[in-house]
C-alpha positions in Angstrom: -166.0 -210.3 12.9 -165.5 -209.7 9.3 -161.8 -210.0 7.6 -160.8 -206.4 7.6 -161.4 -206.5 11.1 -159.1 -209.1 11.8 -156.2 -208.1 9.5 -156.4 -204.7 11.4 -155.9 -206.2 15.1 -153.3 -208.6 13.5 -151.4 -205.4 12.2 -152.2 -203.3 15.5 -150.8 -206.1 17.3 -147.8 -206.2 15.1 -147.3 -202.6 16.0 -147.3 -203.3 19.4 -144.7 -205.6 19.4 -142.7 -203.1 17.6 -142.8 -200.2 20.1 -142.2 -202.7 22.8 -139.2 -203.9 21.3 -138.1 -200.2 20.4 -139.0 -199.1 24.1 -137.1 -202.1 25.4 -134.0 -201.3 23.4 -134.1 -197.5 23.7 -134.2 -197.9 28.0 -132.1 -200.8 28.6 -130.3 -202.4 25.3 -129.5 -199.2 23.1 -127.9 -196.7 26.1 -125.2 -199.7 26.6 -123.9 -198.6 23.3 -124.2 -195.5 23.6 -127.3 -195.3 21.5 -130.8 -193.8 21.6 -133.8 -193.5 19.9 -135.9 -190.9 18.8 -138.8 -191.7 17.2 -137.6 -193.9 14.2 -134.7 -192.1 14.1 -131.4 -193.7 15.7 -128.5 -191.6 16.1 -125.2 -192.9 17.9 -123.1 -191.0 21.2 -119.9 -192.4 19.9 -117.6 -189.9 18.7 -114.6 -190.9 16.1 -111.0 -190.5 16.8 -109.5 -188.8 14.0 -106.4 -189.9 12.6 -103.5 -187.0 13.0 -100.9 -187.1 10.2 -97.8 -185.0 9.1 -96.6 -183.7 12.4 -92.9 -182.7 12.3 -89.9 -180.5 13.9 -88.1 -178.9 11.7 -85.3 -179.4 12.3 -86.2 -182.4 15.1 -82.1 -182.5 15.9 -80.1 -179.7 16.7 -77.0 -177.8 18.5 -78.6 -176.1 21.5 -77.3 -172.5 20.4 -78.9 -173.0 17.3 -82.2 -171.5 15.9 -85.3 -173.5 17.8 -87.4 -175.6 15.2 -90.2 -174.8 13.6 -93.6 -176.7 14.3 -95.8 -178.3 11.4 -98.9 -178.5 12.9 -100.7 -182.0 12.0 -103.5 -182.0 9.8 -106.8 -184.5 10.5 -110.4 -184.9 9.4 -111.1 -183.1 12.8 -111.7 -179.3 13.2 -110.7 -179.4 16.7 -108.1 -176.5 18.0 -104.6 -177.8 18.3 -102.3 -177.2 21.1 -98.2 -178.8 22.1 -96.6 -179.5 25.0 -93.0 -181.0 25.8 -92.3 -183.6 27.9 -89.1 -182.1 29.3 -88.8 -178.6 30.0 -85.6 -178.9 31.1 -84.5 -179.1 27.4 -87.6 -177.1 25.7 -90.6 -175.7 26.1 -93.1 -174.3 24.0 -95.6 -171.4 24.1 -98.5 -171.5 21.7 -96.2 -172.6 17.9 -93.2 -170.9 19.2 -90.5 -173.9 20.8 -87.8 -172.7 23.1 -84.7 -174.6 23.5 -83.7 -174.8 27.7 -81.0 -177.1 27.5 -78.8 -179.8 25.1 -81.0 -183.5 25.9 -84.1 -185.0 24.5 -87.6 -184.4 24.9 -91.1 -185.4 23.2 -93.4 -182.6 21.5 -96.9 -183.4 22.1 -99.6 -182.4 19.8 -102.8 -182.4 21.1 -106.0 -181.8 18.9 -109.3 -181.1 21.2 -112.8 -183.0 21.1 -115.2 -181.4 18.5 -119.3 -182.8 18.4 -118.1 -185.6 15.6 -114.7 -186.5 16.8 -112.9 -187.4 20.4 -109.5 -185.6 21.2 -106.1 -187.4 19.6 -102.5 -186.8 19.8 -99.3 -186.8 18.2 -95.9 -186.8 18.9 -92.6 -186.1 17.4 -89.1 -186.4 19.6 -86.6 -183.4 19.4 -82.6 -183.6 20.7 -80.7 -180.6 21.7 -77.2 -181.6 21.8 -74.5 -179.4 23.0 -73.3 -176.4 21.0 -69.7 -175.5 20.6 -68.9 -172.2 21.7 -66.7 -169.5 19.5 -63.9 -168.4 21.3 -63.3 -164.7 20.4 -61.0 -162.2 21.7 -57.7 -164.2 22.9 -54.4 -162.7 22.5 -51.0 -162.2 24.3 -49.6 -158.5 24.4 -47.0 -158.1 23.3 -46.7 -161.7 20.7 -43.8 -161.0 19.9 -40.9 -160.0 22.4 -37.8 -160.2 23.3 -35.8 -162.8 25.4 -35.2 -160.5 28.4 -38.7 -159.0 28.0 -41.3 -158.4 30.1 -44.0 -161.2 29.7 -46.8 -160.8 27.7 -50.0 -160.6 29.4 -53.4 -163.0 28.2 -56.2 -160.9 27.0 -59.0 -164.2 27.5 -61.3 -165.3 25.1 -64.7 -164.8 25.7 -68.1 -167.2 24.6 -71.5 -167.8 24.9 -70.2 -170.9 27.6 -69.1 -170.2 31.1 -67.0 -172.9 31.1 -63.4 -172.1 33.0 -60.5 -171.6 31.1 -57.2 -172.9 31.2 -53.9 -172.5 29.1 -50.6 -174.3 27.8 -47.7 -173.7 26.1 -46.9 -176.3 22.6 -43.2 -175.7 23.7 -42.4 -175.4 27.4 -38.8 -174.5 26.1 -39.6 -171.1 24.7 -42.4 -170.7 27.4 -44.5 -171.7 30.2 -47.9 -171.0 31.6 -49.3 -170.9 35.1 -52.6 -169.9 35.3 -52.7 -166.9 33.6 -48.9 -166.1 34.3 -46.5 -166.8 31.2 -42.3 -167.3 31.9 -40.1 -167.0 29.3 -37.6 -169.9 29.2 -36.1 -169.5 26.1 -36.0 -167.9 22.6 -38.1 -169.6 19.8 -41.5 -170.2 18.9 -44.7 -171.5 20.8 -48.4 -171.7 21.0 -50.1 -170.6 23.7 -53.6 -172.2 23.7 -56.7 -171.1 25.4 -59.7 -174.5 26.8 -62.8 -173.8 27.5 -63.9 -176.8 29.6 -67.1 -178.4 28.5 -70.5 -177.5 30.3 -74.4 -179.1 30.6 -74.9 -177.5 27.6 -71.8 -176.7 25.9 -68.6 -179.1 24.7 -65.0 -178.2 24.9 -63.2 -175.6 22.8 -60.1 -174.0 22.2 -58.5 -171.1 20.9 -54.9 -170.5 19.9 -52.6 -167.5 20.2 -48.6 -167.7 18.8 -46.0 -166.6 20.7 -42.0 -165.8 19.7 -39.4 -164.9 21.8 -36.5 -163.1 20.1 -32.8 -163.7 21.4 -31.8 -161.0 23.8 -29.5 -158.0 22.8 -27.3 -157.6 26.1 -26.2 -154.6 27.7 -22.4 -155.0 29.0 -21.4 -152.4 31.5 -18.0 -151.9 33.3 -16.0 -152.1 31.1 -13.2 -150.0 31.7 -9.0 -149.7 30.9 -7.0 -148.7 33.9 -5.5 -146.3 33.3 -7.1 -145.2 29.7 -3.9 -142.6 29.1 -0.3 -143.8 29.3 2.8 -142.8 27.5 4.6 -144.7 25.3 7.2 -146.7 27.1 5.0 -147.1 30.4 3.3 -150.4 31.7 -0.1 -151.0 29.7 -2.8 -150.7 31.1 -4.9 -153.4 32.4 -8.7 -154.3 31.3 -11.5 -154.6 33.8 -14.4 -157.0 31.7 -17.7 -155.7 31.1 -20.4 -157.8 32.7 -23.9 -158.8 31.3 -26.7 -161.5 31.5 -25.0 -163.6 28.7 -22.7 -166.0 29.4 -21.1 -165.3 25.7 -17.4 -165.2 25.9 -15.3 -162.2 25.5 -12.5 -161.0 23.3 -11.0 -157.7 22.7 -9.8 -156.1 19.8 -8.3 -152.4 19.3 -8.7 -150.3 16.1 -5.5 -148.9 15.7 -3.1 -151.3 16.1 -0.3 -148.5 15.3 -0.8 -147.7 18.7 -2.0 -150.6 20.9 -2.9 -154.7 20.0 -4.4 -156.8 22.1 -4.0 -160.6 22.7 -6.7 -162.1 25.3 -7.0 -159.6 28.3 -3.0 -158.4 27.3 -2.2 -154.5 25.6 0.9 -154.1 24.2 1.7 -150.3 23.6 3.1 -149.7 19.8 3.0 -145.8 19.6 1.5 -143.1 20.2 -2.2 -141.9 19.2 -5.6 -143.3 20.0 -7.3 -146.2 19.6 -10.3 -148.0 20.6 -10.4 -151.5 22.5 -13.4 -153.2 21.6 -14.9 -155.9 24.3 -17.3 -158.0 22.4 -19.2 -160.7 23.9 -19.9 -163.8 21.9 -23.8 -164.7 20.9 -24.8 -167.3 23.7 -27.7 -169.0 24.5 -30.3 -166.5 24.5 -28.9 -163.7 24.3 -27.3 -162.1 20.8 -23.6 -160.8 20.4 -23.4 -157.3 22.2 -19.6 -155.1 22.4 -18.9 -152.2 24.6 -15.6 -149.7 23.6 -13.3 -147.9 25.8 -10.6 -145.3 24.2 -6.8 -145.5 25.1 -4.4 -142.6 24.6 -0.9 -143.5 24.6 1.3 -139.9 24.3 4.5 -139.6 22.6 6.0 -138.9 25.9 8.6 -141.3 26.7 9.0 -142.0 30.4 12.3 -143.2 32.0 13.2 -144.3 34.9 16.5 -144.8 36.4 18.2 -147.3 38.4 15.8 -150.1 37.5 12.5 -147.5 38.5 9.7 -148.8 36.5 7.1 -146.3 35.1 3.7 -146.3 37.0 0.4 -144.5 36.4 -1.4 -142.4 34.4 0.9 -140.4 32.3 0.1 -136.9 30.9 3.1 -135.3 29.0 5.3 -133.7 30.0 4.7 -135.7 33.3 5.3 -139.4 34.9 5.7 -141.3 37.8 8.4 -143.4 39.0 8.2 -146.5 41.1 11.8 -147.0 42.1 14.0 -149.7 43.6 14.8 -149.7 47.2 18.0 -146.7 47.8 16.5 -144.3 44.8 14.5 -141.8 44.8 13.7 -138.7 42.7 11.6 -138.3 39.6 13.2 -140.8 37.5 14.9 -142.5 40.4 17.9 -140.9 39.8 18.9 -140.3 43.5 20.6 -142.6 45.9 18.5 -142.6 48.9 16.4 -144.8 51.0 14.0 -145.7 48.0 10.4 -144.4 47.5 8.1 -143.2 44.2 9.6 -139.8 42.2 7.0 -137.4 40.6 
């Protein structure tokens, strides 16, 4: 055997080794790792995980009536299609890019790259909070605002919102005002606000709205007033006054425009002459209510009425006529007659 001979077998043998070893780690070593071998060429089943970076909500915390965020989308070495998903519907969910807001909590936005040939699927995440909105409160207002004492209440238009909370209402100053339920009372006259709550809900807090209201002091109307009788001659007994009445409890004093022919002190005429005048009732400012007067016209004629015997004038008395109320044993017109007594005309 000459020497090329044995440097041949020594490299065959060599070779041999090799592929045994290749074989070996190709069918039993190599697969553990996910590796194989083709030929000389070794190429690796391991994919990379790419890194995802930049992923955001934009805004990530917001009022739940407020525009949903925007998404922007992460960006990684990979080419894989991106998708999101939220971990709590019950506060958002999201369709393809597009996140809708469900309710006020918190809830984590998933984005999920897929698998490509060179690189394994990743994910990132990025935590958005809905918190409650505060409605608007639009619309609320008392008809009429402003009113009198002895008014009709004014009704509540309600304010409407985007929340279906219920709705309540109070008065700043129960002493103008009052509210039951929807019902106002007047109490008095003055100034108060008349406020409108919306109670809170899941996903919307409390708020209020706020109307004023004035109540005006009452003008009142006095009726019955009256003098009895309203035409007397001069000489003859006054007549008396009948009050007028009215919700006030404002007290009342009278006065007369001509006092050439009548005055009056407290409820008392005294005749002066004759003409016309006016007696005035007027009713003091009280309370709620605002001063008020009512009139009533007296005649007093230039007649003058006399009776005899100690007869006192009676009655109404139109010229040239009167009445008599005589002593017991006159009678006649002026009393003039001795008799068993009685009235003369």
């Amino acid at each position: 055997m000459n020497f090329n001979k044995i440097t041949y077998l020594k490299r065959l043998k060599y070779i041999l080794i090799l592929l045994l070893l290749i074989v070996s780690y190709n069918k039993i070593i190599l697969p553990a790792f996910g590796l194989t071998v083709t030929g000389i060429s070794i190429k690796s089943g391991l994919k990379i995980t790419p890194t995802l970076t930049g992923f955001a909500l934009t805004p990530a915390s917001l009022a739940f009536d407020a525009s949903p965020p925007t998404i922007t989308p992460p960006t990684s070495a990979s080419s894989g299609a991106l998708t999101y998903t939220s971990s709590n519907t019950a506060v958002a969910t999201v369709s393809g890019t597009t996140i809708t807001l469900i309710g006020a909590g918190t809830t984590t936005i998933t984005a999920t790259q897929a698998a490509t040939a060179n690189y394994a699927s990743a994910t990132s995440t990025a935590t958005l909070t809905v918190s409650s909105a505060t409605p608007t409160l639009t619309g609320f207002a008392l008809t009429p605002a402003s009113l009198a004492f002895d008014a009709s209440p004014p009704t509540i238009t309600p304010p409407t919102s985007a929340s279906s909370g219920a709705l309540t209402y109070t008065s700043s100053n129960t002493a103008v005002a009052t509210v039951s339920g929807t019902t106002i009372t007047l109490i008095g006259a003055g100034t108060t606000t008349i406020t409108a709550t919306q109670a809170a809900t899941a996903n919307y807090a409390s708020a209020t709205s706020t109307a004023t209201l004035t109540v005006s002091s009452a003008t009142p109307t006095l009726t019955g007033f009256a003098l009895n009788p309203a035409i007397v001659a001069l000489g003859a007994s006054p007549p008396t006054i009948t009050p007028p009445t009215s919700a006030s409890s404002g007290a009342l004093t009278y006065t007369s425009s001509n006092t050439a022919v009548a005055t009056v002190s407290g409820t008392t005429i005294t005749l002066i002459g004759a003409g016309t005048t006016t007696i005035t009732a007027t009713q003091a400012a009280a309370g709620n209510y605002t001063s008020a007067t009512s009139t009533a016209t007296l005649t007093v004629t230039n007649t003058t009425a006399i009776c005899f015997n100690g007869g006192q004038v009676v009655g109404s008395i139109i010229p040239p006529y009167y009445s008599c109320n005589c002593t017991s044993g006159y009678t006649g017109d002026q009393c003039q007659d001795a008799n068993l007594g009685g009235s003369g005309f």
